[in-house]
KOLPALUM-990505 format. One record per residue (C-alpha): chain; x, y, z. Coordinates in nm, 3 decimals. Layout:
N
R   chaine        px        py        pz
R        A         X         Y         Z
...
***
This chain:
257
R   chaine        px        py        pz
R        A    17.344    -1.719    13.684
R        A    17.092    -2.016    13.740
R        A    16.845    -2.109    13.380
R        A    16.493    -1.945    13.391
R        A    16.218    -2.158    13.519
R        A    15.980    -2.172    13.205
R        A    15.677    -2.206    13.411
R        A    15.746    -1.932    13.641
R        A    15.845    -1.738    13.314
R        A    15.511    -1.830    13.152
R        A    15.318    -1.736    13.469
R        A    15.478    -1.380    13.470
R        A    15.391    -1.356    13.073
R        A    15.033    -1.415    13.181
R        A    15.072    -1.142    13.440
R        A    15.185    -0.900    13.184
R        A    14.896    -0.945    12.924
R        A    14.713    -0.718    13.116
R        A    14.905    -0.446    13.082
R        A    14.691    -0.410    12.745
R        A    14.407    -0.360    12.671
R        A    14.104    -0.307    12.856
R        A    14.318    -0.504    13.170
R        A    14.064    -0.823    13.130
R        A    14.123    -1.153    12.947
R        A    13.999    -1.460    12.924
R        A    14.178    -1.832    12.860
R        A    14.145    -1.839    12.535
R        A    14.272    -1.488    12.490
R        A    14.579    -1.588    12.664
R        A    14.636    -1.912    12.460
R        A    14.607    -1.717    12.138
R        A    14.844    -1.426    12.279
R        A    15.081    -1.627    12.365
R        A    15.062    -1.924    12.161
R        A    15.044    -2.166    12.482
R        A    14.884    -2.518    12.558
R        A    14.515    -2.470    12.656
R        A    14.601    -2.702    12.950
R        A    14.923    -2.509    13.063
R        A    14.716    -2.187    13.063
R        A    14.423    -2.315    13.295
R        A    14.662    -2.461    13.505
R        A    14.922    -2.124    13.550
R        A    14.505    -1.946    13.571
R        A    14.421    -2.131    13.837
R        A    14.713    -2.104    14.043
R        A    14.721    -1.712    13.989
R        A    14.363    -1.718    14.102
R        A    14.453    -1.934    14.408
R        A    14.705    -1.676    14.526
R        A    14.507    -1.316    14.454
R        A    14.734    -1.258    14.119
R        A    14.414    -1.237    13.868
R        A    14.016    -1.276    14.035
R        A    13.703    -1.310    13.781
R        A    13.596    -0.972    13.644
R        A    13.206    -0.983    13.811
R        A    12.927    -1.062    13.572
R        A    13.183    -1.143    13.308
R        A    13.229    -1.516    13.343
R        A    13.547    -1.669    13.216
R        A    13.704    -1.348    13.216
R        A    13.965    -1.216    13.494
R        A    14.123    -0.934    13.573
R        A    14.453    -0.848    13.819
R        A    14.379    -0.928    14.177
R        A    14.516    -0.748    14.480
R        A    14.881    -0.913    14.516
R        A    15.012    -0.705    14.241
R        A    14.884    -0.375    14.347
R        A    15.041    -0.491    14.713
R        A    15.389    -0.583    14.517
R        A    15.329    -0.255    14.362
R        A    15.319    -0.050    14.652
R        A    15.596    -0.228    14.866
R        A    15.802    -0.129    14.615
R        A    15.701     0.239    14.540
R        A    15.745     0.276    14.973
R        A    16.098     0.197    14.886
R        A    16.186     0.438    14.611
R        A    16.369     0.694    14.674
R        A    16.391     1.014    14.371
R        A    16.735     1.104    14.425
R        A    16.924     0.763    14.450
R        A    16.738     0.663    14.100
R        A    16.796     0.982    13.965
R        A    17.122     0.980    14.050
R        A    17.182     0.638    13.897
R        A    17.019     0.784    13.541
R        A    17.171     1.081    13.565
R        A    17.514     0.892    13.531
R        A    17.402     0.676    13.271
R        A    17.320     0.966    13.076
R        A    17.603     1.096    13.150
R        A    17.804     0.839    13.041
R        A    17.635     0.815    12.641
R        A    17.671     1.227    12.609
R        A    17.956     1.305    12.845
R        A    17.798     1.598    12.940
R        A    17.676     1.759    13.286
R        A    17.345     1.571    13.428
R        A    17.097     1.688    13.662
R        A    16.765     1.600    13.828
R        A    16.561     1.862    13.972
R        A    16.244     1.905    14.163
R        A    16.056     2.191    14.228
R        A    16.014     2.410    14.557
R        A    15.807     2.720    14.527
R        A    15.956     2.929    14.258
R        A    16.285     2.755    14.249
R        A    16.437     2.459    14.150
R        A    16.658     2.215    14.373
R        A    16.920     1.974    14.222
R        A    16.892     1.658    14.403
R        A    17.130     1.489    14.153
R        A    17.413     1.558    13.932
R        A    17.699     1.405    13.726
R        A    17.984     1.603    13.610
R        A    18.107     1.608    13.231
R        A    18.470     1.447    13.189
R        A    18.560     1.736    12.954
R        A    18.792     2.029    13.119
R        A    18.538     2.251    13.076
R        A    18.219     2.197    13.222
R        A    17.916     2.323    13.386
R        A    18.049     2.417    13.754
R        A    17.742     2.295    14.002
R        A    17.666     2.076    14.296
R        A    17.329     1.857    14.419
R        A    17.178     2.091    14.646
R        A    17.208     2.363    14.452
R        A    16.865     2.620    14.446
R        A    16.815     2.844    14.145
R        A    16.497     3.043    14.022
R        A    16.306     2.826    13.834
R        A    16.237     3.073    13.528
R        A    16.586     3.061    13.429
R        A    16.687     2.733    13.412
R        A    16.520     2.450    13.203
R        A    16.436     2.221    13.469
R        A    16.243     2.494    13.624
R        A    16.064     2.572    13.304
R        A    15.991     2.206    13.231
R        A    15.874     2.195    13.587
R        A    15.674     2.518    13.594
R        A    15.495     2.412    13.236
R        A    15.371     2.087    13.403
R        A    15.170     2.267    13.696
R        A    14.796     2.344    13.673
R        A    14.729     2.687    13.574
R        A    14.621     2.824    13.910
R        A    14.911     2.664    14.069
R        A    15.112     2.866    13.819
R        A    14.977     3.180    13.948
R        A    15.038     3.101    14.286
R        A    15.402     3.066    14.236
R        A    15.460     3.276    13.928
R        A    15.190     3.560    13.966
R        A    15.108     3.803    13.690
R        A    15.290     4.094    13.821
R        A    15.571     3.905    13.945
R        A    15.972     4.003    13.963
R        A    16.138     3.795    13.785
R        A    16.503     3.772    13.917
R        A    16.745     3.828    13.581
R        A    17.066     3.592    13.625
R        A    17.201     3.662    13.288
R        A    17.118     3.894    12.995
R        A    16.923     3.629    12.866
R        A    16.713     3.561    13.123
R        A    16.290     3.556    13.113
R        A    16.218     3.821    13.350
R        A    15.859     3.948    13.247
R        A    15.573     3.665    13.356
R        A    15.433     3.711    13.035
R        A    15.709     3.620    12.826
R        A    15.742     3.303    13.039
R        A    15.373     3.198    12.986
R        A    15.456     3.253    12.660
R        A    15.751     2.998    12.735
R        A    15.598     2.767    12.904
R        A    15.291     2.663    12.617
R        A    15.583     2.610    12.386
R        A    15.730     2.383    12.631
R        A    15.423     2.198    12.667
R        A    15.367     2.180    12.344
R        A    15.687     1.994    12.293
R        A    15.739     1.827    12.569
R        A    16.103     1.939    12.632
R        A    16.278     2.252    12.756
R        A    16.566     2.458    12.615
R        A    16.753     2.728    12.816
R        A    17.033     2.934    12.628
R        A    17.239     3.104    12.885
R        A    16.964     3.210    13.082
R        A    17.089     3.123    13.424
R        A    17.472     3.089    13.319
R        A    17.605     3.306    12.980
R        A    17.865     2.985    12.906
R        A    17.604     2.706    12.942
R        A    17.290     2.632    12.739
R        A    17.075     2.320    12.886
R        A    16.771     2.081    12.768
R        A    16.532     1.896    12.999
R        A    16.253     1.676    13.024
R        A    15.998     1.574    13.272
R        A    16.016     1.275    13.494
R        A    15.693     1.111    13.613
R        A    15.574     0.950    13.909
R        A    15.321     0.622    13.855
R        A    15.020     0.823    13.895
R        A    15.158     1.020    13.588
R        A    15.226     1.338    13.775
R        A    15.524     1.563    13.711
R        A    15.763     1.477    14.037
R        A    16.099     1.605    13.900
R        A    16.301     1.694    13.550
R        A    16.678     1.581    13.398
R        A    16.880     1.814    13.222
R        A    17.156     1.817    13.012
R        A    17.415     2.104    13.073
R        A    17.650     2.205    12.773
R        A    17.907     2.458    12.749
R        A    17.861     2.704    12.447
R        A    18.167     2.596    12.273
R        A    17.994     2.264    12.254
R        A    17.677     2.402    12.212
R        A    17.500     2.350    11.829
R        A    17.132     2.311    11.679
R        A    17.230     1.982    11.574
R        A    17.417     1.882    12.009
R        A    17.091     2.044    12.083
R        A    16.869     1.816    11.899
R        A    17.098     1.533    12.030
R        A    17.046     1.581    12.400
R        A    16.696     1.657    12.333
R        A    16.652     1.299    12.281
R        A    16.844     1.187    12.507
R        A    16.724     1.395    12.798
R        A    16.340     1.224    12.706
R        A    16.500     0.898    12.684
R        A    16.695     0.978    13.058
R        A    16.377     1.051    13.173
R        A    16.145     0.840    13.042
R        A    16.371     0.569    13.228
R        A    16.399     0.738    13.564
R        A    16.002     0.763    13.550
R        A    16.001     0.435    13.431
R        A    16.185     0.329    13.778
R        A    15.964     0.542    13.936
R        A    15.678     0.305    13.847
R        A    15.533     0.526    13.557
R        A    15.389     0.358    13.240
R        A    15.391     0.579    12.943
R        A    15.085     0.487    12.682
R        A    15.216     0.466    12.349
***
């Protein structure tokens, strides 16, 4: 692999200052951030100017803010994402660190379709395929999913007097109950399903985002119950956010700490 070019490297460090913040700098901002040559900065300024990178914030002289080539960049490549090819790619490197089942979901109607999965390595596993559609309620995908909709979209796809298919002993079949669910969910920011849609398999998810911040899709972690503990459970918990806090990363999202 060829050295990095420190200007280009530079120019790109300029680019990411705005990230921060209220998105506008100025020069000297930009030599004290990043500890640069006054001259070096107006230069690498100038020529970001030239080509649309960064454009003077009006009324604020001095001052500039990201120019229209980035958001262009931006959108080429969000045209050429595609969900389940990068989900599909986390999902395996999840895989991988917990060597258990993977999936990524999205949402259709009531149910839940897996648009990517990785098997486990162990003999027993979670028996599944991408493609797969389940009711939402009982799997934790679907819950993560359903807990990230807009109340009245909720009702439209969950009503009050709904019922709610039962695919195990376990499973959430009274709307209530699930509302009840679902704020808990929210208020974590993970789902847990024990043997709701399969008695041998508990799961945890979490919620992938899109870069407008929306909810496009979740990742789950599948675990047999002979595998299954509070402490595993608190494991993949983490691991599933981390999973997808990646995958929406690829997807262009940018969480704010």
């Amino acid at each position: 692999m060829g050295r990095l070019v420190p200007a280009v490297t530079r120019a790109l460090d300029i680019l990411e200052l705005f990230l921060d913040g209220d998105g506008t700098l100025s020069a000297p901002d930009i030599v004290r951030k990043l500890q640069l040559p006054r001259t070096t900065v107006h230069e690498l300024v100038t020529t970001l100017a030239a080509r649309s990178y960064i454009v003077p914030v009006p009324g604020q002289p001095g001052r500039y803010r990201l120019g229209v080539r980035p958001y262009q960049l931006g959108s080429r490549y969000a045209e050429q994402l595609d969900l389940a090819a990068e989900g599909q790619q986390v999902a395996r490197s999840v895989a991988e660190t917990c060597d258990e089942t993977v999936h990524v979901a999205i949402l259709e109607g009531a149910d839940v379709i897996y648009i990517a999965k990785v098997d486990s390595t162990h003999a027993v596993r979670m028996v599944s395929a991408a493609g797969r559609r389940l009711p939402a309620h009982c799997t934790s995908v679907g819950k993560m999913l359903l807990a990230s909709l807009p109340e009245h979209e909720l009702t439209v796809r969950i009503p009050d007097d709904a019922d709610l298919v039962r695919m195990t002993p376990n499973s959430i079949t009274d709307p209530a109950a699930l509302r009840e669910a679902l704020t808990e969910i929210r208020r974590r920011g993970i789902a847990v399903e024990s043997r709701e849609s399969n008695p041998d398999v508990s799961c945890v998810a979490a919620p992938v985002h899109d870069r407008t911040g929306r909810v496009v899709a979740a990742l789950s972690i599948s675990v047999p119950m002979i595998r299954w503990s509070d402490e595993r459970r608190a494991e993949l918990e983490q691991l599933a956010a981390k999973g997808a806090a990646e995958l929406s990363e690829r997807l262009g999202h940018r969480s704010v700490a």
